[in-house]
C-alpha positions in Angstrom: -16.5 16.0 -21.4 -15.4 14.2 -24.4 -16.4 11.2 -26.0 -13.6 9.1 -24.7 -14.4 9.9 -21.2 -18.2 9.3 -21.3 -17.7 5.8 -22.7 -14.7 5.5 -19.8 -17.4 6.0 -17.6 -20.0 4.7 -19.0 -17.9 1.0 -18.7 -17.0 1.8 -15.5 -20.7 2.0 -14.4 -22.2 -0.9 -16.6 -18.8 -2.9 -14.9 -19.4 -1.8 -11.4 -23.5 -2.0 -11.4 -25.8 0.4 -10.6 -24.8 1.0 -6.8 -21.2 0.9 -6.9 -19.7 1.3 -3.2 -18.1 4.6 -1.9 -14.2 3.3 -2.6 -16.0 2.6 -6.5 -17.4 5.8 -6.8 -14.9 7.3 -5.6 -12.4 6.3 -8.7 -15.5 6.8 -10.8 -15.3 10.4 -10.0 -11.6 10.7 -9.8 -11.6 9.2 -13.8 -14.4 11.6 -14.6 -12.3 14.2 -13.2 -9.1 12.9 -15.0 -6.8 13.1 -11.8 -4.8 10.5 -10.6 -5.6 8.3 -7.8 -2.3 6.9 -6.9 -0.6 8.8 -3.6 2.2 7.4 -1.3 0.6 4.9 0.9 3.7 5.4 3.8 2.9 9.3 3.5 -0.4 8.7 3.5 0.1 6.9 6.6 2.8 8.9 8.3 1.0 12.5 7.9 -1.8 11.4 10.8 0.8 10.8 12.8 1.4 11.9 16.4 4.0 12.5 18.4 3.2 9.7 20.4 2.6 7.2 17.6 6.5 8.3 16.5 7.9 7.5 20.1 6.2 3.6 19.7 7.4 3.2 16.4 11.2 4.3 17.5 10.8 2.6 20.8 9.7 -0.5 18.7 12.6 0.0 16.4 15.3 0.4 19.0 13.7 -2.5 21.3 13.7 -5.1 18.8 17.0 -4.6 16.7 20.8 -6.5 17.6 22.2 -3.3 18.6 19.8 -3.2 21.7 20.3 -6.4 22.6 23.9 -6.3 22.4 24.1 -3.1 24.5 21.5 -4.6 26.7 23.5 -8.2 27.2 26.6 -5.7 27.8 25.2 -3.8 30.9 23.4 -7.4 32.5 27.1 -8.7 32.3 28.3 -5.5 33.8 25.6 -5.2 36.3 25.2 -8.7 37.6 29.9 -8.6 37.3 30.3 -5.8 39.2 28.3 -6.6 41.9 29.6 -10.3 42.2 33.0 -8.1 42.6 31.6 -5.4 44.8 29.5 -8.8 46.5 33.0 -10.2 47.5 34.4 -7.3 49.2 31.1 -7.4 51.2 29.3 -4.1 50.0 27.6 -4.9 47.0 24.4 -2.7 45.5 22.4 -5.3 44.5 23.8 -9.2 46.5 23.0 -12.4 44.2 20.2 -13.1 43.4 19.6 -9.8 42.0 16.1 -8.4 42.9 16.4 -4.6 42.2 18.0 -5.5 38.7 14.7 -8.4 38.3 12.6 -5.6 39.4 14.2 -2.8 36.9 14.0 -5.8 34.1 10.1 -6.5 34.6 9.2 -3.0 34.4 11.2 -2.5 31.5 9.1 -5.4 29.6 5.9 -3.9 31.6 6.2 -0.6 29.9 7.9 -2.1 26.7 6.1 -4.8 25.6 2.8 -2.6 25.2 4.4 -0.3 23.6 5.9 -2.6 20.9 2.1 -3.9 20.4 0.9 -0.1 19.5 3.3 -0.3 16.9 2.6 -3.1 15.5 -1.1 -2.1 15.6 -0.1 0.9 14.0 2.2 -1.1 11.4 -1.0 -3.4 10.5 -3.2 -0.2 10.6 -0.4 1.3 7.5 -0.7 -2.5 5.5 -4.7 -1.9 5.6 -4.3 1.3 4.6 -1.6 0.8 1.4 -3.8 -2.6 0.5 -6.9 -0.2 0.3 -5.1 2.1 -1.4 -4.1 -0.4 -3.9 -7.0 -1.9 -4.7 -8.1 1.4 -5.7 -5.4 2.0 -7.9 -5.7 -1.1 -9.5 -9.4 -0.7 -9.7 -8.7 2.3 -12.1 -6.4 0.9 -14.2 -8.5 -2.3 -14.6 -10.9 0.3 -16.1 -8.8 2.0 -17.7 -7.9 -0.7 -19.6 -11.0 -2.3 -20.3 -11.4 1.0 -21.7 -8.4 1.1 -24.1 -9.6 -3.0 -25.0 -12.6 -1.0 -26.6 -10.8 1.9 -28.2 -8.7 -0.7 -30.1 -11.5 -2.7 -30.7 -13.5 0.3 -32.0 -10.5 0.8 -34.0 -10.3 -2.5 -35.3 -13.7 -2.7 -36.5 -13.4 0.4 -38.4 -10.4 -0.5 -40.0 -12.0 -4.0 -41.5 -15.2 -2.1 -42.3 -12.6 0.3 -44.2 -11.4 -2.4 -45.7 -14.3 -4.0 -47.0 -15.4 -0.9 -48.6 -12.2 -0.3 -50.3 -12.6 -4.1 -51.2 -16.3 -3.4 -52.1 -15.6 -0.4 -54.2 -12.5 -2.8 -56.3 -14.6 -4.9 -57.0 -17.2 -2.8 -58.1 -14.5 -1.2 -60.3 -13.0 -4.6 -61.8 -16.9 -5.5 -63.1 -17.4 -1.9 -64.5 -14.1 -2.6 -66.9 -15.4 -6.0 -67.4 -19.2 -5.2 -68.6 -19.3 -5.1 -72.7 -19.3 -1.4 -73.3 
């Protein structure tokens, strides 16, 4: 390990204490290692996920958009039209005031309205998990510059001490032609 990287880490440490916690330590290690720590927080989230999780998040996606309810409104106004129609002539499926088409409604808000919840579980599960994942990203780069504040600083000093030895040494130079020989 270099030079650079010991004092990297050896800012990290003195910045995060003695017992840093596991998220810490873990972009401790991944900046000893020199590998980045940023990833894809939605594939991150998406490669745990099952089959079931999926159907949620498209039920979810299909239940709440316009389309939906456009197509939904659509049938109700077919439904509840063609049996006021059919209701005239005397034979209809379902007679005003509707009860198999209340009954097919409240199980389709039975069954959909958990199902929309899991996925927006499963949304705020994803938010945790990319706000996580960003605070360790910025974690690292918060040390990382820190660390680059002391490289220039380092720098810095070594220029002016540079410069007051070249300044030193003029000087010294401009008395020697002045002393009577």
């Amino acid at each position: 390990m270099n030079q650079l990287s010991r004092v990297t880490l050896d800012l990290a440490r003195s910045l995060l204490g003695d017992a840093p916690s596991k998220r810490q330590q873990h972009v401790v290690d991944q900046i000893e290692a020199r590998r980045p720590i940023s990833q894809d927080a939605g594939e991150l989230a998406t490669r745990q996920d099952s089959f079931w999780d999926r159907l949620a998040d498209a039920v979810a996606r299909i239940g709440g958009s316009w389309p939906f309810i456009g197509v939904f409104f659509l049938f109700l106004l077919g439904w509840t039209g063609v049996n006021s129609v059919v209701l005239a002539k005397g034979s209809a499926f379902d007679p005003y005031p509707y009860i198999f088409l209340n009954l097919m409604l409240s199980m389709l808000a039975a069954i959909q309205a958990p199902i929309i919840m899991m996925s927006q579980n499963r949304a705020a599960q994803r938010d945790r998990k990319a706000a996580e994942h960003d605070y360790l990203v910025n974690l690292r780069a918060e040390l990382e510059i820190m660390h680059l504040h002391d490289k220039v600083d380092a720098l810095r000093e070594q220029e002016l001490l540079d410069i007051i030895r070249q300044q030193a040494e003029a000087l010294a130079l401009l008395r020697a032609d002045r002393a009577p020989s």
